[in-house]
C-alpha positions as CSV (number, residue, x, y, z in Angstrom):
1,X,-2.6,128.7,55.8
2,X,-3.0,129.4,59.5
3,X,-3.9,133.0,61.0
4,X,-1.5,134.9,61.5
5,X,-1.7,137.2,64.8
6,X,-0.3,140.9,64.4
7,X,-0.7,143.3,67.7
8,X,-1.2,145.7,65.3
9,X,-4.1,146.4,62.7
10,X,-3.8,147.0,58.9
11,X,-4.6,150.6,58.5
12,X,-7.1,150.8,54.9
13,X,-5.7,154.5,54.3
14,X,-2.4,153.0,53.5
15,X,-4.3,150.1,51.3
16,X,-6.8,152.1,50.2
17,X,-7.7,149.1,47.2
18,X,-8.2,145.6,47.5
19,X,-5.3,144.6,45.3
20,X,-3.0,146.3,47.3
21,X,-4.3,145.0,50.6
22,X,-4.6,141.4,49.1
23,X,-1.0,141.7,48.0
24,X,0.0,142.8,51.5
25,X,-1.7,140.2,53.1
26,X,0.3,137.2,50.8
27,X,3.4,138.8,51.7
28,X,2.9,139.0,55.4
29,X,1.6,135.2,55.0
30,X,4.8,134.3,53.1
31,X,7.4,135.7,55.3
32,X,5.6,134.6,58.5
33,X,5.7,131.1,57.3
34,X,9.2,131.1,56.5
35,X,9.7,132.9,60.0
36,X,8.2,129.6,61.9
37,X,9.7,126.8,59.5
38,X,11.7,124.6,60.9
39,X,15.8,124.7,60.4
40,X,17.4,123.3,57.9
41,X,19.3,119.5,58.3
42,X,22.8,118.9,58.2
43,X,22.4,116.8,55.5
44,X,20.9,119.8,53.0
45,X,23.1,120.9,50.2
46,X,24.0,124.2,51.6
47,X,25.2,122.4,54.8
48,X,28.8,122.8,54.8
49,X,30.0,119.2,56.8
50,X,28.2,116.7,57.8
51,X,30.3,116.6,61.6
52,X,29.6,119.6,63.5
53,X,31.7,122.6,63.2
54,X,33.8,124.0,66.5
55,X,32.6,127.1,67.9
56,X,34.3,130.2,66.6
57,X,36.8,130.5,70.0
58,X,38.1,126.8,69.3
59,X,39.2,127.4,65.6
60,X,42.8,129.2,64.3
61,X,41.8,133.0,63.2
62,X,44.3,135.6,61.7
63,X,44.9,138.2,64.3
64,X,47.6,140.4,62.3
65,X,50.1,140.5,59.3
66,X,53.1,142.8,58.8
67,X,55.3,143.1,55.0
68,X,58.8,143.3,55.5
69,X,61.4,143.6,52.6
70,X,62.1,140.1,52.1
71,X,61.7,136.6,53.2
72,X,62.1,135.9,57.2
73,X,65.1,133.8,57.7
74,X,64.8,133.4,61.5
75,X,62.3,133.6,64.4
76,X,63.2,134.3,67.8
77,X,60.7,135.8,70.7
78,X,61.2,137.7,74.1
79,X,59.2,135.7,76.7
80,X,59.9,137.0,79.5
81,X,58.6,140.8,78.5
82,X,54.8,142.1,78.6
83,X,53.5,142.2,75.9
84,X,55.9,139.4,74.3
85,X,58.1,141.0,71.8
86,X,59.0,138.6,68.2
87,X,62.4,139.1,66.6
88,X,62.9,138.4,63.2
89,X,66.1,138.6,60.3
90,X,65.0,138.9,57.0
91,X,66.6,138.9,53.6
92,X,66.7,142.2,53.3
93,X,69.4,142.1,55.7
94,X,67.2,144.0,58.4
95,X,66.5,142.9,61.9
96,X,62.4,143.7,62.9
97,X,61.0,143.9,66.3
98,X,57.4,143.3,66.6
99,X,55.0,143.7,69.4
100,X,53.0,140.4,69.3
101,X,50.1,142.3,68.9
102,X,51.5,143.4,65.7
103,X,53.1,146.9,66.0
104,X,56.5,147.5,64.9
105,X,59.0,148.5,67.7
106,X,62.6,148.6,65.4
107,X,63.6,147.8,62.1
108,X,67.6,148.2,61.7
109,X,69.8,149.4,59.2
110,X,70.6,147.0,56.7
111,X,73.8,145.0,58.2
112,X,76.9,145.0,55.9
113,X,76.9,141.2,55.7
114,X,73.8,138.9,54.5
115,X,72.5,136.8,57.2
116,X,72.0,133.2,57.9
117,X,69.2,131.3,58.9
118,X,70.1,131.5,62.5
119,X,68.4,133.5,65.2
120,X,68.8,133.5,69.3
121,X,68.1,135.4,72.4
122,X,70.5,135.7,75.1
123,X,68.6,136.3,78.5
124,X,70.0,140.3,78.6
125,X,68.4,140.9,75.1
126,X,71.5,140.3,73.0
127,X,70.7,138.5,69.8
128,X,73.0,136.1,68.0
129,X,73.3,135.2,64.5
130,X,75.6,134.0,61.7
131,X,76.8,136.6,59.2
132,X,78.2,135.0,55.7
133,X,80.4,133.9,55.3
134,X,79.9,132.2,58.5
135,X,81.1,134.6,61.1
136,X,79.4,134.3,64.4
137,X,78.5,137.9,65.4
138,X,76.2,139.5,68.4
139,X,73.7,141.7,67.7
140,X,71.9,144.8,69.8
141,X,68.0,145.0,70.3
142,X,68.2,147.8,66.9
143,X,70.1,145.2,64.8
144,X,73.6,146.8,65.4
145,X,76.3,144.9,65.5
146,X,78.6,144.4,68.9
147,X,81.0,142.3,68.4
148,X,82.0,139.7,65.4
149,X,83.8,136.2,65.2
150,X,86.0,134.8,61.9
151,X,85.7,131.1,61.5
152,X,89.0,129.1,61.4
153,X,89.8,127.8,57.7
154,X,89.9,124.6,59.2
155,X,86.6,125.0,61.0
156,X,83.4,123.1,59.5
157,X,80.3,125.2,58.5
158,X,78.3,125.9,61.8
159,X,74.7,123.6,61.5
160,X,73.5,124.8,64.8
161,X,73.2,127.9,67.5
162,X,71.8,127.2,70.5
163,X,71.6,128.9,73.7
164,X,72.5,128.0,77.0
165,X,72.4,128.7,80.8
166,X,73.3,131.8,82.0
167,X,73.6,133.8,78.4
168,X,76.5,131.2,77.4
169,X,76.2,130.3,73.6
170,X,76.5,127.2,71.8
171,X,77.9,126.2,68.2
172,X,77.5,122.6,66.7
173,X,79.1,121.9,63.4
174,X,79.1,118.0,62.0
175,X,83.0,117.5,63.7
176,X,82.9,119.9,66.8
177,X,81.1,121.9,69.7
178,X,82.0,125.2,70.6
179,X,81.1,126.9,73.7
180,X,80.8,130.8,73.9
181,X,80.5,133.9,76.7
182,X,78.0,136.5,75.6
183,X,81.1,139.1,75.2
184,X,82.4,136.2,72.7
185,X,85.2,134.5,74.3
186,X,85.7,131.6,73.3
187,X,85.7,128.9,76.6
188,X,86.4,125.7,74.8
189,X,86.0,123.6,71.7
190,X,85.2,120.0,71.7
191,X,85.8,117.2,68.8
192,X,82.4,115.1,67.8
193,X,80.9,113.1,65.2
194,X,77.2,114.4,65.2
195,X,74.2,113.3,63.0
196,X,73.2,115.7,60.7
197,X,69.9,114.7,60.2
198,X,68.8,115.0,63.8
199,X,68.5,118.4,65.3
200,X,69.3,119.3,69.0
201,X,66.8,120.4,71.5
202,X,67.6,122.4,74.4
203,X,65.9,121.3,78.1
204,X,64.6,124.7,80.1
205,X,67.8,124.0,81.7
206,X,70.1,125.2,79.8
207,X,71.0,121.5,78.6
208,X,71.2,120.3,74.7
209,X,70.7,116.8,73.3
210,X,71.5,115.4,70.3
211,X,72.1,112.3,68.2
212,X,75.4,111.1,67.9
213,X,77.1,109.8,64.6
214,X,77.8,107.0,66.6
215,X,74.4,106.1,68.0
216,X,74.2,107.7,71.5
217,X,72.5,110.1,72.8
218,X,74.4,113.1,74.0
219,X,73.9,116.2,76.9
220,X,75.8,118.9,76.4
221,X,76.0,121.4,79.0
222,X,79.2,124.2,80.2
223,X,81.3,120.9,81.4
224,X,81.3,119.5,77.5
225,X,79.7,115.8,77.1
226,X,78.4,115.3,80.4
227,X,76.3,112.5,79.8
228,X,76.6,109.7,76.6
229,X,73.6,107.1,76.5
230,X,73.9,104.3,74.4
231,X,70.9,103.6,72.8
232,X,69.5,100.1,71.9
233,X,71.3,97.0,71.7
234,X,71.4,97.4,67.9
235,X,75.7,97.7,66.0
236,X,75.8,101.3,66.4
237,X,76.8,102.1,63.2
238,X,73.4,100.9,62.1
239,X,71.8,103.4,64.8
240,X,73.9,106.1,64.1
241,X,73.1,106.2,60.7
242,X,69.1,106.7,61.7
243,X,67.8,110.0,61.5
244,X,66.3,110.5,65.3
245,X,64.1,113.2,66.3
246,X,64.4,114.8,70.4
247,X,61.8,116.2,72.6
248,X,62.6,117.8,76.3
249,X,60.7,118.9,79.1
250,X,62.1,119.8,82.6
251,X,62.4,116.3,83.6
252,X,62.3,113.9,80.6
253,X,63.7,113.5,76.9
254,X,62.2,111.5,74.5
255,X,64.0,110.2,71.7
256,X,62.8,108.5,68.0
257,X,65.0,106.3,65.7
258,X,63.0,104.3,63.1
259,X,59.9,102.7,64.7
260,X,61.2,102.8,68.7
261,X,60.4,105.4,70.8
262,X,62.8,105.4,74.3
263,X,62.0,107.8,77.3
264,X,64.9,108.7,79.7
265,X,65.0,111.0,82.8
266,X,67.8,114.4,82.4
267,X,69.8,112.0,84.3
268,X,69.6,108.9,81.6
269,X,67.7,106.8,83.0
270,X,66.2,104.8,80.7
271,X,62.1,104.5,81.8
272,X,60.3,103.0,79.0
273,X,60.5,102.1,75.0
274,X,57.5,102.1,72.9
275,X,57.6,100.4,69.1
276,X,55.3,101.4,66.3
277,X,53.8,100.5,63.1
278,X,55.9,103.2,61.2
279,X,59.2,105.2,61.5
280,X,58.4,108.0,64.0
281,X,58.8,111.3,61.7
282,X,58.0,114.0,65.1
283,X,57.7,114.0,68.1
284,X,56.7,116.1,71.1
285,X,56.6,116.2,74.8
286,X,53.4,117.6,76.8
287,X,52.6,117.4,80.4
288,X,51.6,114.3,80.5
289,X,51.8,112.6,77.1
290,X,54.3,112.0,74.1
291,X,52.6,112.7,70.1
292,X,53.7,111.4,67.8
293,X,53.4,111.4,63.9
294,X,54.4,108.9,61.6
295,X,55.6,107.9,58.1
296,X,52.0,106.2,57.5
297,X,50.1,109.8,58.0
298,X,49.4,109.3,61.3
299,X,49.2,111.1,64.7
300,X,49.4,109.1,68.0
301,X,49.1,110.0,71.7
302,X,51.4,108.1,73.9
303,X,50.9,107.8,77.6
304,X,54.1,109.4,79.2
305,X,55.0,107.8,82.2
306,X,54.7,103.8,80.5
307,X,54.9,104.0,76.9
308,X,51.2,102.8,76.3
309,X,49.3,104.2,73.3
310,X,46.0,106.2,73.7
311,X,44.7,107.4,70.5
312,X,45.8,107.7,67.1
313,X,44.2,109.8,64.7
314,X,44.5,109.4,60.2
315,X,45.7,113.2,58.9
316,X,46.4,113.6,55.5
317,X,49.1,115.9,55.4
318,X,52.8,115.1,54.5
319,X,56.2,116.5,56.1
320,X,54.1,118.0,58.9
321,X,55.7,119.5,62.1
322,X,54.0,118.9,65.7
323,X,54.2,121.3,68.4
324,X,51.9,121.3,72.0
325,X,51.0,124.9,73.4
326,X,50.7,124.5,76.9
327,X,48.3,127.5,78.6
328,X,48.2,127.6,82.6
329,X,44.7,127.1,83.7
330,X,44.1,128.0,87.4
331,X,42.2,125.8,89.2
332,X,41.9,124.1,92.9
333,X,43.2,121.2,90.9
334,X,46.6,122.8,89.3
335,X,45.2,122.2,85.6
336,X,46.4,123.5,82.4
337,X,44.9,123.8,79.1
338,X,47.0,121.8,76.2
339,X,46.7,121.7,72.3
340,X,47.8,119.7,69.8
341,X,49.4,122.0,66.5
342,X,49.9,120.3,63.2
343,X,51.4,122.3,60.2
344,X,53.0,121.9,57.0
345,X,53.2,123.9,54.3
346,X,50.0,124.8,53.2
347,X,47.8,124.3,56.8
348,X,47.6,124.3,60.3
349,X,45.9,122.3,62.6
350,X,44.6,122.1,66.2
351,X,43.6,118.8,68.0
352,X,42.1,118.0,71.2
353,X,44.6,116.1,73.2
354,X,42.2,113.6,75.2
355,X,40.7,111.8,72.2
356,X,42.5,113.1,69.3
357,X,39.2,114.8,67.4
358,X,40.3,117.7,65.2
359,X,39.4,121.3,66.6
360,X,40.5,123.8,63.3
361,X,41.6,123.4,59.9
362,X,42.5,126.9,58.3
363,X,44.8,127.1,55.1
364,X,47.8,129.0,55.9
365,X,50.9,131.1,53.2
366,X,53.8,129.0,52.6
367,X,56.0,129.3,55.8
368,X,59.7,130.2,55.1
369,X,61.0,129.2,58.8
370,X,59.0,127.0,61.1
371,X,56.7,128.6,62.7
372,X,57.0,130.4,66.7
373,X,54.5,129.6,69.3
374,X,54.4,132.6,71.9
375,X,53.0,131.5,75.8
376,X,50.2,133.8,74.7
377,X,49.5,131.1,71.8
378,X,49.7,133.1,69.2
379,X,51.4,131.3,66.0
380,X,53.9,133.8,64.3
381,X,54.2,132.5,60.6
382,X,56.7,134.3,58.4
383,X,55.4,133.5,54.7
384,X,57.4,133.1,51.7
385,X,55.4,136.3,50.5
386,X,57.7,138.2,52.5
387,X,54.8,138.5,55.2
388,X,54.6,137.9,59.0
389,X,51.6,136.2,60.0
390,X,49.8,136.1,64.0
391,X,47.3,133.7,64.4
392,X,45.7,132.7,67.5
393,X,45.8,129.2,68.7
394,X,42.2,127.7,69.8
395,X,41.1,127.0,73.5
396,X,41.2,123.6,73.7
397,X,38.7,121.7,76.5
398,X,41.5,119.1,77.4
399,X,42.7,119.2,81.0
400,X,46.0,118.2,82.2
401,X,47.6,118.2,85.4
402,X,50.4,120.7,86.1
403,X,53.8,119.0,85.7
404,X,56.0,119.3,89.1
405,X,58.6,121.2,88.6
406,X,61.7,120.2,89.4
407,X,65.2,122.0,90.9
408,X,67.0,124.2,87.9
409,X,69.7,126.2,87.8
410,X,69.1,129.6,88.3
411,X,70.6,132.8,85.8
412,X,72.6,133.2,88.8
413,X,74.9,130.1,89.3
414,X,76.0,126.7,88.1
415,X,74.9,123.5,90.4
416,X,76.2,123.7,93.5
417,X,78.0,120.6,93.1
418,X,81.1,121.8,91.3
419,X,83.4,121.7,93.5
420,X,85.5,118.6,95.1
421,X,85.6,117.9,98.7
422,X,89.2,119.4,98.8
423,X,88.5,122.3,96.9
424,X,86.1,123.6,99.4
425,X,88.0,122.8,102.5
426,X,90.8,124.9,100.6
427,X,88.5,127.8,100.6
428,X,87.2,127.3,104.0
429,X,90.5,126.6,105.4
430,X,93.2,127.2,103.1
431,X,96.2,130.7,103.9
432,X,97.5,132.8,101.6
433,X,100.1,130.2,99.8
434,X,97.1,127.8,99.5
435,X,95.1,130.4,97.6
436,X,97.8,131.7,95.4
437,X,98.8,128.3,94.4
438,X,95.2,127.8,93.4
439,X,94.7,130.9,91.7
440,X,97.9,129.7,89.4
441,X,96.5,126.4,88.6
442,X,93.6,128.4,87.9
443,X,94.8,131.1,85.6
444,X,96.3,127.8,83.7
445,X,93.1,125.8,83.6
446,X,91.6,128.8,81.9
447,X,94.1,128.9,78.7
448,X,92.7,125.5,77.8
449,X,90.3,125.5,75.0
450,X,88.8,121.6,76.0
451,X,86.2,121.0,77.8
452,X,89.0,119.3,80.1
453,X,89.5,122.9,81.8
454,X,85.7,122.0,83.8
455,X,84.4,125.2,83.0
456,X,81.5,125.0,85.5
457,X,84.2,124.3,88.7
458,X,86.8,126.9,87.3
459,X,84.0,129.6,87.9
460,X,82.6,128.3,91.2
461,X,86.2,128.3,92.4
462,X,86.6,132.3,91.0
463,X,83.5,133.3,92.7
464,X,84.6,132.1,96.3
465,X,87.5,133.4,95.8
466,X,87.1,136.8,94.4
467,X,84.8,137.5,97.8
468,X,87.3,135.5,100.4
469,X,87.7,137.6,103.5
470,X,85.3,139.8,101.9
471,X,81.8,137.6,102.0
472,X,83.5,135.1,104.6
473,X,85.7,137.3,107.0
474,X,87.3,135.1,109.1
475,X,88.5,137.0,112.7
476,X,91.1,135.7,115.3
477,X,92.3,137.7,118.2
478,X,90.2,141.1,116.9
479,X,92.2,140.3,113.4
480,X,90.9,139.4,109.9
481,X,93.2,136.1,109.0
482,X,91.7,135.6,105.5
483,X,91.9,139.2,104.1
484,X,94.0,138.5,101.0
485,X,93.0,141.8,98.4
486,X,95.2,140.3,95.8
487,X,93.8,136.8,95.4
488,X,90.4,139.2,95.2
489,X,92.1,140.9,92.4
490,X,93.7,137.9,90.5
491,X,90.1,135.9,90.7
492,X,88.1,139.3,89.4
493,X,89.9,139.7,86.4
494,X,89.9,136.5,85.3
495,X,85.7,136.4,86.1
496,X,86.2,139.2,83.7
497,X,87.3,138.1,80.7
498,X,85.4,134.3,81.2
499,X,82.8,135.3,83.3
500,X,79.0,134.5,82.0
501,X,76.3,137.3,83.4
502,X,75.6,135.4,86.9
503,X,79.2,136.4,87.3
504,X,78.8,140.3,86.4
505,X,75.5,140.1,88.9
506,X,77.8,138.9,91.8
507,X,81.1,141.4,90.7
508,X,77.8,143.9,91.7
509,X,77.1,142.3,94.8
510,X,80.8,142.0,95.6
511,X,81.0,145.8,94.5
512,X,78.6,146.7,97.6
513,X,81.1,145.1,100.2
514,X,84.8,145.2,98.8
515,X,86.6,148.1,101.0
516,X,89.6,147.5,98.9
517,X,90.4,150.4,96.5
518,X,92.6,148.2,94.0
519,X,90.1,145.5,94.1
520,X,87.1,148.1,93.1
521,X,89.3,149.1,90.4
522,X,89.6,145.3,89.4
523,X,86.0,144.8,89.9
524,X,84.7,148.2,88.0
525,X,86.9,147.1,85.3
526,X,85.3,143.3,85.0
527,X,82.2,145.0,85.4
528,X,82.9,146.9,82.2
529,X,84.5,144.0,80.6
530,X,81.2,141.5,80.9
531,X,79.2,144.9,79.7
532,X,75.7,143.4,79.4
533,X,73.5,145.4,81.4
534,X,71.5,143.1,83.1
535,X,67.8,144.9,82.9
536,X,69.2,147.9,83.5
537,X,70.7,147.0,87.2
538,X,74.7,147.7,86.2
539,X,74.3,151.5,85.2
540,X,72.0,151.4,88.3
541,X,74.5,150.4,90.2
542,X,77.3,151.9,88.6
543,X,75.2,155.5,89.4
544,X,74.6,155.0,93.2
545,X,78.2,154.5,93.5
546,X,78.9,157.4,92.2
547,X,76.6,159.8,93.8
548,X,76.7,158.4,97.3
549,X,80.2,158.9,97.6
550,X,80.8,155.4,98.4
551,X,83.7,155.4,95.8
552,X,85.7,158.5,96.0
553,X,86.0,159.6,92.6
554,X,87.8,163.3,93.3
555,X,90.1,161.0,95.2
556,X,91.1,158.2,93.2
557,X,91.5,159.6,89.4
558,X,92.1,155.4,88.2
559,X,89.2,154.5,89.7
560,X,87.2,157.3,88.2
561,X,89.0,156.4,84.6
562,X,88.0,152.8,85.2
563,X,84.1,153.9,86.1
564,X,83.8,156.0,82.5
565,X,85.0,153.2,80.2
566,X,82.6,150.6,82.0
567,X,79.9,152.9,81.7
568,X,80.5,153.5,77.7
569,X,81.1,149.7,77.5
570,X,78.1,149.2,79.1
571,X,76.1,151.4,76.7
572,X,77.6,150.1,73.4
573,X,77.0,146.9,74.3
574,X,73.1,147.2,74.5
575,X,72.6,150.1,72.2
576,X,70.9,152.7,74.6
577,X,72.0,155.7,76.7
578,X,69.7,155.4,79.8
579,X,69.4,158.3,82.8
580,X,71.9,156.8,84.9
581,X,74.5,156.6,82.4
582,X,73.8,160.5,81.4
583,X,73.4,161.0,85.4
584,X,76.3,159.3,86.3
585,X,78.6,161.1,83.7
586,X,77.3,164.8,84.3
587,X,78.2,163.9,88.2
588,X,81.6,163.2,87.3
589,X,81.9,166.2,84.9
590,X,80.5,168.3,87.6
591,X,82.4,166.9,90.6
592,X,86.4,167.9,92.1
593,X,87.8,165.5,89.8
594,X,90.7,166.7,88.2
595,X,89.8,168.4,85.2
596,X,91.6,165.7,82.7
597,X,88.3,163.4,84.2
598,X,86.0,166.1,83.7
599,X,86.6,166.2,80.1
600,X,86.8,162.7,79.4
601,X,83.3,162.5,81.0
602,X,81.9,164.7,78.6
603,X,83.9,163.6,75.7
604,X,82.0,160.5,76.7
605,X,78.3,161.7,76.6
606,X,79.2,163.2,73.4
607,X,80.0,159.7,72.2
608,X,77.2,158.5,73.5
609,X,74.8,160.5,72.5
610,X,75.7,159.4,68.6
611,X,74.1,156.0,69.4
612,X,70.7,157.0,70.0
């Protein structure tokens, strides 16, 4: 055996005999020699694969789990909050907020009807769900309920919820489409034979496509059908009959049936087709590629902008479920980081999505819903078990460029292309005959329930005119010629009752110019009647009125009326008393008004108060 060099000697008091020192001196020896061997090979038994192993930040880890008292039924997240918030229903008839770093914000009371398995978020917090048997009804941030729908006995059995742009709501049955208001008016309902084997996707939009029964592929938006593509040159009842799988991004949809893949633009353009060796089971759209999994336990890569293929990969894993987490990655050259997710019901994986080579393979609980990918990248699995699961998604290596993103609409109005030619030169031009003859075609376009009534126009036509002479005072010989306070009025009430929340953010902005007391009534009143609260802006709002005097409330006791029931609305529609409701109310109780005011006021806060 070599000698061994220690800095420091033996000391023969501690050995004191030979045994003992010759025993010491093996068992330095020993242990130094296993010390310098040389490592193991990857092809020893203890070895636990013979590829090498991702480092520990590229594999799938369990970052929390929470027990709720039953099995989720839906998923839903907040986005746009730090930290992200998840939202789940459960079969305990129970509604759970969770941080998504796992801490519990809310759990409701137990609702008086069971739940579906349907779960969405409007973009002012509302959540919408179906409550047996098969009532649509709205739902508050604590899981009380605002406001509930009865189905029609001749309705079908609501398949889908979807949201849509600007807090409107969407229901798709197997005959019809509905389309909703966040307060739940009903704006129109819409005949159609849809494919119930292939679920709609929604485009960032606001947009939903879907299979038709009879082979196309359909956009719906707030105008009904606005787009039908026929697909392929195949009978379409043999087309129709395929079950075909969607994927959106901002620019492109992507659509499966059998073994052809076709690529349109949100315009339906038709860009590319793409057959395969087997029926295309999932799909879904990255920045800059299209995977795809198929019947013969496959996953392929598919080059976006010409349909050419640029890996596949084996998997053995049936019924699995693709997703892409997309993470911004700031560079000079506008990169982002993208995975590939895999999961069924017993794993998850994560690919790379340059070459296809598998990142993680972890054994996940049986998931009762498919699972939610947060922006953070956490996967929120909500197990059979009755248990929510967070796992965090691996960093993936693979680069890809950031897509351009094109012109959407925003939360605070439709396309600007709404209107005809005449219409506008009616607004820019038209007297007061003109606009009270188009207010009455108006009021009659809105009574239709069809998607005939062009819901978009009817509310770009309300808007310009419920600020004429207001926004776009027109003034000839030191007067105003377009001052017309009751076409104001007529067009706020009806943005009122079929208004979506862009509306209720420009009845605000029209607040801060009207000088017409009736019309503040009318647009207090709207305000009220839209009562979503908009991040907190309307009671804001509603508050500085008040205390800076700029609406007289000793002096007007309607208008006064009219500000306390929008400001309950307000508050019962999202659940919480804030400072400016409470401050706006104790104003009023302590202000001139007439004491009749002054009571109601409190009577108010007392009413109030029982919500929190």
């Amino acid at each position: 055996m070599g000698k061994v060099n220690n800095s420091k000697k033996i000391s023969r008091s501690c050995l004191s005999s030979p045994g003992s020192y010759f025993l010491a001196m093996m068992l330095l020896l020993y242990f130094s020699g296993l010390y310098s061997a040389a490592p193991p090979l990857l092809s020893q038994t203890f070895s636990v694969t013979a590829e090498k192993l991702p480092s520990v930040n590229r594999q799938i880890t369990l970052e929390w789990k929470y027990a709720t008292g039953g099995r989720v039924l839906a998923l839903t997240s907040t986005h746009s909050s730090r930290p992200e918030i998840v939202h789940l229903l459960s079969e305990d008839r129970r509604l759970y907020s969770l941080r998504a770093d796992g801490i519990l914000l809310r759990r409701s009371s137990r609702l008086k009807s069971r739940p579906q398995a349907f779960l969405q978020r409007s973009p002012d917090g509302t959540l919408y769900s179906i409550l047996e048997p098969g009532n649509l009804a709205a739902l508050d941030s604590t899981g009380r309920l605002i406001w509930k729908l009865e189905p029609a006995e001749s309705s079908s059995p609501i398949q889908w919820l979807l949201p849509g742009h600007s807090g409107l709501l969407y229901t798709l049955s197997g005959r019809s489409i509905s389309l909703y208001t966040h307060t739940g008016q009903l704006i129109w309902q819409e005949p159609a034979k849809l494919q119930p084997s292939s679920p709609p996707k929604v485009d960032p939009s606001g947009s939903i496509w879907i299979f038709s029964g009879e082979g196309d592929l359909l956009r719906i938006d707030a105008s009904g059908i606005s787009l039908r593509v026929p697909v392929g040159n195949e009978p379409s009842q043999a087309v129709g009959s395929k079950p075909a799988v969607i994927s959106t991004s901002h620019s492109r949809v992507a659509l499966a049936t059998g073994r052809n893949i076709r690529m349109y633009t949100h315009t339906g353009e038709f860009l590319w087709k793409a057959d395969l060796f087997s029926t295309a089971e999932d799909i879904s759209l990255g920045v800059s590629k299209l995977y795809v999994r198929t019947g013969d336990q496959r996953i392929a890569a598919i080059d976006g902008s010409s349909g050419a293929e640029l890996w596949n990969t084996r998997i053995s894993m049936k019924s699995a479920k693709l997703a892409v987490y997309s993470k911004p990655f700031i560079t000079l050259q506008k990169q982002n980081i993208e995975t590939l997710l895999l999961y069924n019901q017993h794993s998850i994986r994560a690919y790379e999505t340059e070459s296809g080579s598998l990142l993680s393979d972890r054994p996940i609980p049986q998931p009762a819903v498919p699972p939610l990918i947060l922006d953070s990248g956490r996967i929120i699995i909500g197990g059979q078990d009755w248990v929510v699961y967070s796992f965090l998604s691996p960093e993936s290596p693979s680069r890809q460029p950031v897509q351009e993103y094109v012109s959407l609409p925003s939360l605070h109005s439709f396309p600007a292309d709404t209107l005809t030619t005449a219409e506008q030169a009616l607004l820019e031009e038209g007297g007061r005959s003109q606009y009270q003859m188009l207010m009455e075609e108006l009021r009659a376009r809105s009574e239709k329930i069809s998607a005939v009534k062009n819901y978009p126009g009817m509310l770009a036509l309300l808007t310009e005119a419920a600020g004429v002479g207001v926004l776009n005072p027109i003034r000839r010989n030191g007067v105003y010629i377009n001052d017309f306070p009751e076409i104001r009025s007529q067009a706020v009430g009806l943005l009122g009752k079929y208004g979506t929340l862009a509306s209720q953010r420009f009845l605000l902005d029209l607040l801060e110019y009207e000088w017409d007391t009736q019309v503040q009534l009318k647009i207090i009143k709207a305000i009220g009647s839209l009562q979503s609260n908009l991040d907190g802006e309307v009671l804001k709002t509603l508050r500085n009125k008040v205390e800076s005097g700029k609406i007289p409330i000793g002096e007007n006791p309607l208008l006064t009326t009219e500000m306390i029931h929008s400001i309950k609305a307000v508050c019962t529609y999202s659940g919480t008393v804030g400072p400016d409701a409470i401050n706006s109310l104790m104003y009023i109780y302590r202000s001139d008004a007439p004491r009749s005011l002054r009571r109601l006021a409190m009577q108010t806060l007392r009413e109030l108060a029982q919500l929190q």
